[in-house]
PDB file of N, CA, C and O in Angstrom:
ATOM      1  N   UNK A   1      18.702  15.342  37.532  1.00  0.00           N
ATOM      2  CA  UNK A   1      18.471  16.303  36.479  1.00  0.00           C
ATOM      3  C   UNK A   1      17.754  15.654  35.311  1.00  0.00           C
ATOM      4  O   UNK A   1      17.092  16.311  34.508  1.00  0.00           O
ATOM      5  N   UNK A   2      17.927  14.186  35.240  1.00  0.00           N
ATOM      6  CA  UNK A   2      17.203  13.405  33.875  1.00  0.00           C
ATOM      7  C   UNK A   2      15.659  13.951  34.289  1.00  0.00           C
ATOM      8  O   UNK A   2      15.459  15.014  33.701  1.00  0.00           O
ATOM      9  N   UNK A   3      14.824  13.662  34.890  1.00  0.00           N
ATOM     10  CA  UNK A   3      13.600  13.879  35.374  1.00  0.00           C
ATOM     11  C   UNK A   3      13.021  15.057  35.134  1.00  0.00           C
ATOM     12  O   UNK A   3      11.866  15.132  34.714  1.00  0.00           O
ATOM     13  N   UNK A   4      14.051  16.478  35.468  1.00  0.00           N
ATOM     14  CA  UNK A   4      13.460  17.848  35.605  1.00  0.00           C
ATOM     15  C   UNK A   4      14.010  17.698  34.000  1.00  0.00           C
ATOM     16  O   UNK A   4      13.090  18.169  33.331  1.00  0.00           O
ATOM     17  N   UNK A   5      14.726  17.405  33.391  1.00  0.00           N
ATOM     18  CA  UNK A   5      14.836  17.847  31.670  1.00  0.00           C
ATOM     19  C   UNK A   5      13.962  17.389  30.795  1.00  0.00           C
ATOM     20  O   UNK A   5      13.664  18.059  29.807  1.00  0.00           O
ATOM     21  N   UNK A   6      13.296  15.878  31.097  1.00  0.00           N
ATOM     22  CA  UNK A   6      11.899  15.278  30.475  1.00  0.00           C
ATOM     23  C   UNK A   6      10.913  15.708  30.946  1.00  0.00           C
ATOM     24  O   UNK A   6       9.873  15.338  30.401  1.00  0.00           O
ATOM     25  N   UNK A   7      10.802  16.621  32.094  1.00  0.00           N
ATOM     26  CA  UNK A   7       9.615  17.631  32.030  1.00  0.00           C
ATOM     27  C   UNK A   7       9.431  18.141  31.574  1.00  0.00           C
ATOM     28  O   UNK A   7       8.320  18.196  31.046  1.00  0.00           O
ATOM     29  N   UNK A   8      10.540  19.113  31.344  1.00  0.00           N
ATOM     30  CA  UNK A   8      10.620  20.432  30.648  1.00  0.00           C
ATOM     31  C   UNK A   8      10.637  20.075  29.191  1.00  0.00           C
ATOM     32  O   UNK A   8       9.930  20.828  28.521  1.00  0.00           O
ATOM     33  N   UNK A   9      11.199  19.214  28.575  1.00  0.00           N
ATOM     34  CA  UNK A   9      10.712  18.649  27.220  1.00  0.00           C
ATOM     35  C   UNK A   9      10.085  18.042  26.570  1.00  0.00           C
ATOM     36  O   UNK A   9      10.333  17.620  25.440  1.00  0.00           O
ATOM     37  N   UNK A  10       8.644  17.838  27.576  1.00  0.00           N
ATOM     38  CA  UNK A  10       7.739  17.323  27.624  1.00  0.00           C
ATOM     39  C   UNK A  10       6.536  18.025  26.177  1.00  0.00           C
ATOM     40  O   UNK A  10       5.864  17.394  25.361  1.00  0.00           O
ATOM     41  N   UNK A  11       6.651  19.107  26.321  1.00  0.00           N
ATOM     42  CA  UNK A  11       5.539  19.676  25.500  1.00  0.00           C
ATOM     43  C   UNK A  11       6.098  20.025  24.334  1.00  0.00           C
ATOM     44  O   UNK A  11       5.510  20.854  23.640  1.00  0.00           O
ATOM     45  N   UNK A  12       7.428  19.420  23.863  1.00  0.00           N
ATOM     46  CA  UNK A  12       8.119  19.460  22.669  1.00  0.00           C
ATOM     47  C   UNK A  12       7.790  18.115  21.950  1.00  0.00           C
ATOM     48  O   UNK A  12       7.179  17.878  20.908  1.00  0.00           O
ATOM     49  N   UNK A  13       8.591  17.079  23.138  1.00  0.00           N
ATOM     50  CA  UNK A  13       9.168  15.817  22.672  1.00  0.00           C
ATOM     51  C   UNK A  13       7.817  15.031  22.758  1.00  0.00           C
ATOM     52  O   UNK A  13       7.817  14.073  21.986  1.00  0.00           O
ATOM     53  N   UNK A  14       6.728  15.165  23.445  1.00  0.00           N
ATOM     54  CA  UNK A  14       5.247  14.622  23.762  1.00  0.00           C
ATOM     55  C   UNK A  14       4.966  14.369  22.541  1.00  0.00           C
ATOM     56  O   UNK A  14       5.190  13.306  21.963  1.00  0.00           O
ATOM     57  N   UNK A  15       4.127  15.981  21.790  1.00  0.00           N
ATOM     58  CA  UNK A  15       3.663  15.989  20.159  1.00  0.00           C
ATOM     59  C   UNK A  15       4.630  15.017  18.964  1.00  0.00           C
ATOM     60  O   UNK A  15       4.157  14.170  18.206  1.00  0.00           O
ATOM     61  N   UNK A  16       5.938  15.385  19.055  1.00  0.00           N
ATOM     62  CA  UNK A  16       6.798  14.759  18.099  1.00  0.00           C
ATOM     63  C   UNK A  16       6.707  13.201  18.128  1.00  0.00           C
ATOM     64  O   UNK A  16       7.066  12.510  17.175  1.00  0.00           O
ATOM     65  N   UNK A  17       6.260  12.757  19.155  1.00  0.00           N
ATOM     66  CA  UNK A  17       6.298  11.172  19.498  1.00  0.00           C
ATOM     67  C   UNK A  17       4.853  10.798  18.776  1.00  0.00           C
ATOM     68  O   UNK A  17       4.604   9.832  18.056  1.00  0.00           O
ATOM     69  N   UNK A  18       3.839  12.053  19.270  1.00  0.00           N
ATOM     70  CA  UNK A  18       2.844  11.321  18.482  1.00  0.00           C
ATOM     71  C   UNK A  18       2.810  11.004  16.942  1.00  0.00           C
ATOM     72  O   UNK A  18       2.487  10.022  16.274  1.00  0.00           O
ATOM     73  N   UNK A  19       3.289  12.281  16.667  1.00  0.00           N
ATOM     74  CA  UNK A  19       3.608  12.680  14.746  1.00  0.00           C
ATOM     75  C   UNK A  19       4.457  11.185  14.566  1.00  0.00           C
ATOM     76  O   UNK A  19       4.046  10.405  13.707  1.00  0.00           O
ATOM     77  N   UNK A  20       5.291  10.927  15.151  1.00  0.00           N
ATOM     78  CA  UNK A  20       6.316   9.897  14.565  1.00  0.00           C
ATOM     79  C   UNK A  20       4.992   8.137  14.679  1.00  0.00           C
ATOM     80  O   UNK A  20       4.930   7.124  13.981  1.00  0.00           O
ATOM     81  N   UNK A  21       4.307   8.543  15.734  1.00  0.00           N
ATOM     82  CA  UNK A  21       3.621   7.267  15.889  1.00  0.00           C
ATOM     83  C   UNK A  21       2.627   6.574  14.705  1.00  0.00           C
ATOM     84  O   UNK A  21       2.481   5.446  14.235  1.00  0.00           O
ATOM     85  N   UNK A  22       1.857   8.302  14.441  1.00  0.00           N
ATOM     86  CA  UNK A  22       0.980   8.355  13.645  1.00  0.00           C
ATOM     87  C   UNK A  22       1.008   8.060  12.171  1.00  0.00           C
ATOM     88  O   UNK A  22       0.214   7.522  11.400  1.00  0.00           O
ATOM     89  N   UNK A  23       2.597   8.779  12.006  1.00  0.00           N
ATOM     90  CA  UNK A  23       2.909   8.493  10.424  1.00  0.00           C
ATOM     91  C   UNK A  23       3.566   6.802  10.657  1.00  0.00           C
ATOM     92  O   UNK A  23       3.364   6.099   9.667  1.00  0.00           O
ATOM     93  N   UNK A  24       4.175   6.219  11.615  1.00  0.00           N
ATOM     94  CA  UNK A  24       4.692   4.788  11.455  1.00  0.00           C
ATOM     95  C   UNK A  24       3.036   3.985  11.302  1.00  0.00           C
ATOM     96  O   UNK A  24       3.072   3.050  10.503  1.00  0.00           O
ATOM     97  N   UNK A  25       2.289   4.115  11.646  1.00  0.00           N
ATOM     98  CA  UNK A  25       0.677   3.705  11.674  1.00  0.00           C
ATOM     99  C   UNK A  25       0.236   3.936  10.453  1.00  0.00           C
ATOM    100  O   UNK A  25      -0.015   2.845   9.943  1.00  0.00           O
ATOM    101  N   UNK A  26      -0.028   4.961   9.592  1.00  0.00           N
ATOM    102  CA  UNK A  26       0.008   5.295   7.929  1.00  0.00           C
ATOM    103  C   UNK A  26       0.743   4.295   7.619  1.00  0.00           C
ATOM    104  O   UNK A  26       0.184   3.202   7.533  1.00  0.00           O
ATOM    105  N   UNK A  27       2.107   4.384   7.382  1.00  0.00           N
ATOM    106  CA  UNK A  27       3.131   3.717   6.517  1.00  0.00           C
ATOM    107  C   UNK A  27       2.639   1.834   6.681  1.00  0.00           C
ATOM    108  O   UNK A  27       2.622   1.193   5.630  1.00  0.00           O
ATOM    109  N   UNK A  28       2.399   1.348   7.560  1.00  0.00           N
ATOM    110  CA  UNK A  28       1.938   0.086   7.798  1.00  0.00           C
ATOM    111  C   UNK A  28       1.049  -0.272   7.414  1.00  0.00           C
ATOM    112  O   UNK A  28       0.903  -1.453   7.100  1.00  0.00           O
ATOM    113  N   UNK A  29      -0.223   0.977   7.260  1.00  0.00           N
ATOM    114  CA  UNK A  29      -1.727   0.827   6.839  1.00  0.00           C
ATOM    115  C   UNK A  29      -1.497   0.917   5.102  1.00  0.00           C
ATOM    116  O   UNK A  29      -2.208   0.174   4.425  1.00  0.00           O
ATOM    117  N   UNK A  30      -0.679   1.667   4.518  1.00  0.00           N
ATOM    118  CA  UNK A  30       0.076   1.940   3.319  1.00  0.00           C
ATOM    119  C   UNK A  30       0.542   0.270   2.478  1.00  0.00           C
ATOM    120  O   UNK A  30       0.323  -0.435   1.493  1.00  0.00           O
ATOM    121  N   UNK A  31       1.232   0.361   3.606  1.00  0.00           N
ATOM    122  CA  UNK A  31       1.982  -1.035   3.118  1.00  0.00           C
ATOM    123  C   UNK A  31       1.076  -2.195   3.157  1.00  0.00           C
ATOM    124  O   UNK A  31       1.239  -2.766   2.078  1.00  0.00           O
ATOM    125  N   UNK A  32       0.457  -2.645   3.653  1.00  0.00           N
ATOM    126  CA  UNK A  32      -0.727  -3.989   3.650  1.00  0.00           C
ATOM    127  C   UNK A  32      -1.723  -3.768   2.935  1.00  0.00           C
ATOM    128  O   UNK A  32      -2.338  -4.801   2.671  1.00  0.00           O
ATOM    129  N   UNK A  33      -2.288  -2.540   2.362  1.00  0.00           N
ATOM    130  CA  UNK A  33      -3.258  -2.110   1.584  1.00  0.00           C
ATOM    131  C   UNK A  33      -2.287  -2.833  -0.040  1.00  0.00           C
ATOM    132  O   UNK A  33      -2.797  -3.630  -0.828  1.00  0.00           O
ATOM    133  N   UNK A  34      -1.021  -2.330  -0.139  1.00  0.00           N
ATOM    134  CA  UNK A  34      -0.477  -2.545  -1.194  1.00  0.00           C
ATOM    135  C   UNK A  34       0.074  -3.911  -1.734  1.00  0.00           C
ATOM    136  O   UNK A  34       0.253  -4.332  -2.877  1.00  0.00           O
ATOM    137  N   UNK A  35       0.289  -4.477  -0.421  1.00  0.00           N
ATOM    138  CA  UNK A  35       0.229  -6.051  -0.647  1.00  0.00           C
ATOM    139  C   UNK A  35      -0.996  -7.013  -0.259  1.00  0.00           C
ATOM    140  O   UNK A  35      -0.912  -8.035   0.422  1.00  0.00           O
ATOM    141  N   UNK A  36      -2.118  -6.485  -0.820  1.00  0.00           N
ATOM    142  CA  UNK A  36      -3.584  -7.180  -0.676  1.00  0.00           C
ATOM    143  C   UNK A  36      -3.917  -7.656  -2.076  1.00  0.00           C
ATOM    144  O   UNK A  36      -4.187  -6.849  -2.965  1.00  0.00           O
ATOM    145  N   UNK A  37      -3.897  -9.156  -2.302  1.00  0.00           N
ATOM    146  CA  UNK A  37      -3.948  -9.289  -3.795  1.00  0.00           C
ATOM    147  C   UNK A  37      -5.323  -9.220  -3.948  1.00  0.00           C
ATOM    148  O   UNK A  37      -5.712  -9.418  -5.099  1.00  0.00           O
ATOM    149  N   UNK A  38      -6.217  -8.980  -3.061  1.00  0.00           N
ATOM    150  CA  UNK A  38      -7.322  -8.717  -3.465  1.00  0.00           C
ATOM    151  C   UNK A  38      -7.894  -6.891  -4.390  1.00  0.00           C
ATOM    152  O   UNK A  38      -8.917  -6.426  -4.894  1.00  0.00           O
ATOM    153  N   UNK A  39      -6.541  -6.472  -4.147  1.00  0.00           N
ATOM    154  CA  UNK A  39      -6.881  -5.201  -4.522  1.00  0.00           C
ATOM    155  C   UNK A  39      -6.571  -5.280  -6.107  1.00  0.00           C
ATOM    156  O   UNK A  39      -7.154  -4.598  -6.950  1.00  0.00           O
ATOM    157  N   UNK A  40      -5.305  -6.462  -6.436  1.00  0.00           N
ATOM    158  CA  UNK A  40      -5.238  -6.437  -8.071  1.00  0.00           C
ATOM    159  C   UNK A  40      -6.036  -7.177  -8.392  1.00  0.00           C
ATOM    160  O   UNK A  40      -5.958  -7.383  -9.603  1.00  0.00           O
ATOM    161  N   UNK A  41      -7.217  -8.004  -7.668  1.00  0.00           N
ATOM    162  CA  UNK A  41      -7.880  -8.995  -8.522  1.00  0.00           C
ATOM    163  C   UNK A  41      -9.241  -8.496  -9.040  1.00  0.00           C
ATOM    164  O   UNK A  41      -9.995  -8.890  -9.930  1.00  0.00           O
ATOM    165  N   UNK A  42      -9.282  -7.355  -8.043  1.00  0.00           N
ATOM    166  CA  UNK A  42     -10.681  -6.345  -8.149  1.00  0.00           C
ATOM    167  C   UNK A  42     -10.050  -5.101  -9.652  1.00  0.00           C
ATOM    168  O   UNK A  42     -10.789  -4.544 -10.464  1.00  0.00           O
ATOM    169  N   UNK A  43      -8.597  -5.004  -9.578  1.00  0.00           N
ATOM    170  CA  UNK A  43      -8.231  -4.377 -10.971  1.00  0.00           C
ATOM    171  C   UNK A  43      -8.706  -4.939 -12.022  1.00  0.00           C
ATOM    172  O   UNK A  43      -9.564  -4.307 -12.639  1.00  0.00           O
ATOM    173  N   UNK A  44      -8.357  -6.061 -12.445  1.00  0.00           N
ATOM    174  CA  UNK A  44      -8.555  -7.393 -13.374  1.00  0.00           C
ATOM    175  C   UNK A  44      -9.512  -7.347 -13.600  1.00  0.00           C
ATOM    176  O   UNK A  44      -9.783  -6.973 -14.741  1.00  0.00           O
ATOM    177  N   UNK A  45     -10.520  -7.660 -12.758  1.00  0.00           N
ATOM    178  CA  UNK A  45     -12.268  -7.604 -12.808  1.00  0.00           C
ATOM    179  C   UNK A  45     -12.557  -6.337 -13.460  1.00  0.00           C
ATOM    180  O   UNK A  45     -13.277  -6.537 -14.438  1.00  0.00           O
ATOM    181  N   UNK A  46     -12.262  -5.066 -13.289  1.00  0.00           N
ATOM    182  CA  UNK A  46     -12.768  -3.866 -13.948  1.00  0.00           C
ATOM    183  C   UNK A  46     -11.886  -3.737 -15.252  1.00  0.00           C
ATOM    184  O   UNK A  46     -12.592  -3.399 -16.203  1.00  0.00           O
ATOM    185  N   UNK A  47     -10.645  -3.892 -15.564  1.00  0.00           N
ATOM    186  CA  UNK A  47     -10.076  -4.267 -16.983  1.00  0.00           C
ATOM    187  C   UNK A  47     -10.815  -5.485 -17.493  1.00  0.00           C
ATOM    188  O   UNK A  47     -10.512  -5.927 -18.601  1.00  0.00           O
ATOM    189  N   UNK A  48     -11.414  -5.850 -17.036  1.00  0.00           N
ATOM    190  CA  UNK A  48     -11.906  -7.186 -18.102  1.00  0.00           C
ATOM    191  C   UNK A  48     -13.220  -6.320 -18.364  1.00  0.00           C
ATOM    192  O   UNK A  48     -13.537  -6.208 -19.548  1.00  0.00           O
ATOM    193  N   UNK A  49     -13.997  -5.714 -17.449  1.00  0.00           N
ATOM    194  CA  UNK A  49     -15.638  -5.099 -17.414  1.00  0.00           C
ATOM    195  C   UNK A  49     -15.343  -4.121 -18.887  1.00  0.00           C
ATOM    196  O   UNK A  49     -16.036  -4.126 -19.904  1.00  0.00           O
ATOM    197  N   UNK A  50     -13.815  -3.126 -18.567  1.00  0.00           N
ATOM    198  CA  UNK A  50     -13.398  -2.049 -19.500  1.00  0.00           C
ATOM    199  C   UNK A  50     -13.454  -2.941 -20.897  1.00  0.00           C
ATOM    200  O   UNK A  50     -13.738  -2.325 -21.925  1.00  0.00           O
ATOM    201  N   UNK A  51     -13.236  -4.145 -20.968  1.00  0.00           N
ATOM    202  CA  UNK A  51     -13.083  -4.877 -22.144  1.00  0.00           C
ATOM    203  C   UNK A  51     -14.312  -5.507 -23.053  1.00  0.00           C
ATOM    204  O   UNK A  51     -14.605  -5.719 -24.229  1.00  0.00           O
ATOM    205  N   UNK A  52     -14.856  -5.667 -21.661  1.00  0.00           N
ATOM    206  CA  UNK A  52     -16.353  -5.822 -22.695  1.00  0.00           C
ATOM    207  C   UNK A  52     -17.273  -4.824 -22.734  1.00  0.00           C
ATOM    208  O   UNK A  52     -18.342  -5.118 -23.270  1.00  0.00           O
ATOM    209  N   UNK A  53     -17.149  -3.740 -22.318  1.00  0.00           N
ATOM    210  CA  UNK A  53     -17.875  -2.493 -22.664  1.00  0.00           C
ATOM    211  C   UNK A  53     -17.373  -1.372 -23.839  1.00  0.00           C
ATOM    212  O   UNK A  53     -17.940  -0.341 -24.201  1.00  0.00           O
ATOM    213  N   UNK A  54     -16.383  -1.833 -24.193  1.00  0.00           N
ATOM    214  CA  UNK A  54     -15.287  -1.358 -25.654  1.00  0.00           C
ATOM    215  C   UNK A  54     -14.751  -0.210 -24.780  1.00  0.00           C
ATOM    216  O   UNK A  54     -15.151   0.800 -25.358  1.00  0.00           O
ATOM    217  N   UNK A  55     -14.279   0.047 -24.040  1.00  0.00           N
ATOM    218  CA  UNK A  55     -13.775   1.291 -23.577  1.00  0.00           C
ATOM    219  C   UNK A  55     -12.462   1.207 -23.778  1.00  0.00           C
ATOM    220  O   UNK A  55     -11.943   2.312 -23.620  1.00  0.00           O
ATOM    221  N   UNK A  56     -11.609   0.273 -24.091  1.00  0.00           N
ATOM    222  CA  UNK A  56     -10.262  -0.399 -23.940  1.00  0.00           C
ATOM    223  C   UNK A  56     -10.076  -1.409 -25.515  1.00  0.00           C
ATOM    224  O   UNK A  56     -11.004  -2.153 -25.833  1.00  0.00           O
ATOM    225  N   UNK A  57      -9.100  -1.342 -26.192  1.00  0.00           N
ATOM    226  CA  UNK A  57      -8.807  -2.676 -26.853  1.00  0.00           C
ATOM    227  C   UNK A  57      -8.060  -3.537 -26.429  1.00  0.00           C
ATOM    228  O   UNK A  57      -7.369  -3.367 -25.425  1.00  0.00           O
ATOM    229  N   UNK A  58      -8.074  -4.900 -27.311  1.00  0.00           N
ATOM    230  CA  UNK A  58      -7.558  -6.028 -26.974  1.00  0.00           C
ATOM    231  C   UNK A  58      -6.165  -6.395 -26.376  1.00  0.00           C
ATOM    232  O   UNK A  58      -5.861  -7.287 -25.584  1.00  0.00           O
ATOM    233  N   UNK A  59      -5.251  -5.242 -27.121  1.00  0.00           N
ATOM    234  CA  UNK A  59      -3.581  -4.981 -27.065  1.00  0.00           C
ATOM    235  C   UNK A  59      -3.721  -3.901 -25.365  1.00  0.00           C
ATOM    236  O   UNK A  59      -3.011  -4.049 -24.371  1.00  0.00           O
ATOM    237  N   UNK A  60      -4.693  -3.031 -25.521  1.00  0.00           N
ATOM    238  CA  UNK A  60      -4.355  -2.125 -24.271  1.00  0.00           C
ATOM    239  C   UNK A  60      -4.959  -3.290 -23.192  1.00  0.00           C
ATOM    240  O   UNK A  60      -4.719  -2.822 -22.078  1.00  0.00           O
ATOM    241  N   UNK A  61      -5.516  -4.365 -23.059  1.00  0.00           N
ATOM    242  CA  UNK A  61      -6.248  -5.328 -22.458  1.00  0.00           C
ATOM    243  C   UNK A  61      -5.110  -5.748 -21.763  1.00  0.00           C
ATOM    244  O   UNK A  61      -4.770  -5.405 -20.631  1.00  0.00           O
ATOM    245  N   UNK A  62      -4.466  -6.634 -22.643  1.00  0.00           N
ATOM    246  CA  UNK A  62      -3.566  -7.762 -22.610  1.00  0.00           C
ATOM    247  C   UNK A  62      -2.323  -6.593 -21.892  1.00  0.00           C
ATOM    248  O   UNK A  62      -1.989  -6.914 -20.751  1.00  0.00           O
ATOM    249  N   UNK A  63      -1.651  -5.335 -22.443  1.00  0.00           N
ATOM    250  CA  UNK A  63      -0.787  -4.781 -21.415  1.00  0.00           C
ATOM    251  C   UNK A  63      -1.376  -4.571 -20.170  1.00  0.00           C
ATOM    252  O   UNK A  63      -0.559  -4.892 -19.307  1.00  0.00           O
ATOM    253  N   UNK A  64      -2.701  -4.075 -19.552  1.00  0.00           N
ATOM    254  CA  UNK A  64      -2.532  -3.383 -18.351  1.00  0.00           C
ATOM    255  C   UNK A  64      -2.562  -5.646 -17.626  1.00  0.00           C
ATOM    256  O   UNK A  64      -1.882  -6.295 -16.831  1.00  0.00           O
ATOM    257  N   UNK A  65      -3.440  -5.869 -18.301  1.00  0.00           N
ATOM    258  CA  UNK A  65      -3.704  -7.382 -17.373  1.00  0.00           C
ATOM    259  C   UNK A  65      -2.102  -8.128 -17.209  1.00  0.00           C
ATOM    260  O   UNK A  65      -1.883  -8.734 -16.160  1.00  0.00           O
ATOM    261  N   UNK A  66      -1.111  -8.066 -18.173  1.00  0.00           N
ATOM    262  CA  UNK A  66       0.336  -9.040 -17.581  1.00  0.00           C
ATOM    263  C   UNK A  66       1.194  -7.457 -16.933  1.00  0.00           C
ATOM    264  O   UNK A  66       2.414  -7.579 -17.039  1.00  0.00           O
ATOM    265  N   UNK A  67       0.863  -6.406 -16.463  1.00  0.00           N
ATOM    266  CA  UNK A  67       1.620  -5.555 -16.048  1.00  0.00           C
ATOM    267  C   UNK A  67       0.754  -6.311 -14.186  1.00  0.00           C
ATOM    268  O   UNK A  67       1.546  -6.644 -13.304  1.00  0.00           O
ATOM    269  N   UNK A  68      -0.680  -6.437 -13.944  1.00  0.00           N
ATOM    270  CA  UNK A  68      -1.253  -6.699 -13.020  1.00  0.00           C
ATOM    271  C   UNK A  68      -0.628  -7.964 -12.719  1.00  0.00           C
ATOM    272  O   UNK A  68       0.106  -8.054 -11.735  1.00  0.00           O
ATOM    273  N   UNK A  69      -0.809  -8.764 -13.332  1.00  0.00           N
ATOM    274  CA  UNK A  69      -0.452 -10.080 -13.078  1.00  0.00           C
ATOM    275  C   UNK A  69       0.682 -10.328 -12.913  1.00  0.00           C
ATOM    276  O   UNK A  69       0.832 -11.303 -12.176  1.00  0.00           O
ATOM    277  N   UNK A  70       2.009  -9.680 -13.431  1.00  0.00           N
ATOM    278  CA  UNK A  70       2.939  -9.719 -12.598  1.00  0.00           C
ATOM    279  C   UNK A  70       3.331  -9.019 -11.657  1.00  0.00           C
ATOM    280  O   UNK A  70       4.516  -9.161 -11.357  1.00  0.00           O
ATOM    281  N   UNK A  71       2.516  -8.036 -10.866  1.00  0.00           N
ATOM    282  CA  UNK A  71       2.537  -7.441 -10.050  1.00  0.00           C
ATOM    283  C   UNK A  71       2.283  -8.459  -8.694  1.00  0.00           C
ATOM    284  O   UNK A  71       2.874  -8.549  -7.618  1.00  0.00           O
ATOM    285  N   UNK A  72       0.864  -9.332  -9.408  1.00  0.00           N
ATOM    286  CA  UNK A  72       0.475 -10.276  -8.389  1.00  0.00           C
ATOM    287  C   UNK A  72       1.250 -11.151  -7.939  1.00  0.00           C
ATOM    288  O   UNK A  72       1.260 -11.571  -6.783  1.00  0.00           O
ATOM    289  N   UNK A  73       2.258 -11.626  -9.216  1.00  0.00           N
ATOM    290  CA  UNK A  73       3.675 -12.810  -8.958  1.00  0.00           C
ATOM    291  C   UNK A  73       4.298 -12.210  -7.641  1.00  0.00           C
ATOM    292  O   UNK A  73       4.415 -12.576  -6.471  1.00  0.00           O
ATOM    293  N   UNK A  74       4.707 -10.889  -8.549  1.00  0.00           N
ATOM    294  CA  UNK A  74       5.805 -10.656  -7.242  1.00  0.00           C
ATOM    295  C   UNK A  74       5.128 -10.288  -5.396  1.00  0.00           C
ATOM    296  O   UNK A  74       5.771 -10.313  -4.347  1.00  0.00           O
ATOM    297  N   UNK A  75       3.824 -10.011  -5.587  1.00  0.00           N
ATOM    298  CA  UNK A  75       3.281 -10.246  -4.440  1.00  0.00           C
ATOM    299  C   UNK A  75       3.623 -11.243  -4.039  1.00  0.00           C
ATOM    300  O   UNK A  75       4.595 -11.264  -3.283  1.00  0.00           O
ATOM    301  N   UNK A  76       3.029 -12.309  -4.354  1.00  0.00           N
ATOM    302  CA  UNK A  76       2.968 -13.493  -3.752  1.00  0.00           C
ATOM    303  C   UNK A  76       4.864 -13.983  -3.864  1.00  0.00           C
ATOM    304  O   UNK A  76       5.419 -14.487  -2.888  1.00  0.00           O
ATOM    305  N   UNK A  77       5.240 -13.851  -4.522  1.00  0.00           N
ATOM    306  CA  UNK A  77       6.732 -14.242  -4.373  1.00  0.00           C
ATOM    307  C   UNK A  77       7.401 -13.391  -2.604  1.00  0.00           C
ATOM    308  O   UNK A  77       8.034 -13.813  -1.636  1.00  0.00           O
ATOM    309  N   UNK A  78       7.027 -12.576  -2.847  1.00  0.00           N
ATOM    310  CA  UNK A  78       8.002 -11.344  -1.316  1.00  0.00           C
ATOM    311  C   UNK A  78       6.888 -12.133  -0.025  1.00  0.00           C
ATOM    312  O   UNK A  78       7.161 -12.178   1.175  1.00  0.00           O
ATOM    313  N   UNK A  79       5.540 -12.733  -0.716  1.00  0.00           N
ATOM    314  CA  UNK A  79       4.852 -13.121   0.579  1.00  0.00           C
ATOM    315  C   UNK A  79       5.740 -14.262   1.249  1.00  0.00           C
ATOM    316  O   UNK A  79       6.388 -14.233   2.295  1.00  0.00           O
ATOM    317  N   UNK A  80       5.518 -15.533   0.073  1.00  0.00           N
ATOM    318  CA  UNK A  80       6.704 -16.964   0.432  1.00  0.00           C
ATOM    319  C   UNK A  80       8.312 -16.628   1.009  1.00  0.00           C
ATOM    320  O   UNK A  80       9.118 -17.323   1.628  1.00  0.00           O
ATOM    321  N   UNK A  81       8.355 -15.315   0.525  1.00  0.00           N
ATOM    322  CA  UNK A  81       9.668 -15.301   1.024  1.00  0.00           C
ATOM    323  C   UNK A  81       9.983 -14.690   2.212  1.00  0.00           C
ATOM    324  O   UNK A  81      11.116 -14.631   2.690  1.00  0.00           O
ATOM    325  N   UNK A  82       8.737 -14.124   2.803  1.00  0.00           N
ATOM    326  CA  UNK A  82       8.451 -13.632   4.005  1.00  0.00           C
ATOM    327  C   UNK A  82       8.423 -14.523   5.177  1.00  0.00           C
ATOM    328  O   UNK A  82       8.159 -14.070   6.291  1.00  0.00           O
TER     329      UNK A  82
END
């Protein structure tokens, strides 16, 4: 009876496996995008560009750059500890 019931729940349980595959594939692609310190160093670079084009002052400078930069710590800290 295992055999004839995974047939028959085949065109239920089939789709749901993919949905579950697809979103575990997101969530991974999610997650390594977010621990790429290349993505805060390319931040940095455009807060510094924002800084010499006056779009930003010195005080809003200095917060977004040590909010980045310790973002980058704790990257690299969860990496070593990985």
């Amino acid at each position: 009876m295992g055999m004839l019931s995974t047939l028959l729940m085949l065109p239920v349980a089939g789709p749901a496996a993919g949905i579950a595959w697809i979103a575990r594939k997101i969530g991974e692609h999610a997650a390594s995008e977010l621990d790429d310190p290349n993505r805060i160093q390319a931040a940095l670079l455009a807060l510094e560009k924002r800084l010499e084009a006056g779009e930003i002052g010195e005080e809003a400078f200095e917060a977004e750059e040590a909010a980045l930069l310790g973002e980058l710590a704790e990257m690299r800290a969860r990496r070593a500890g990985a």
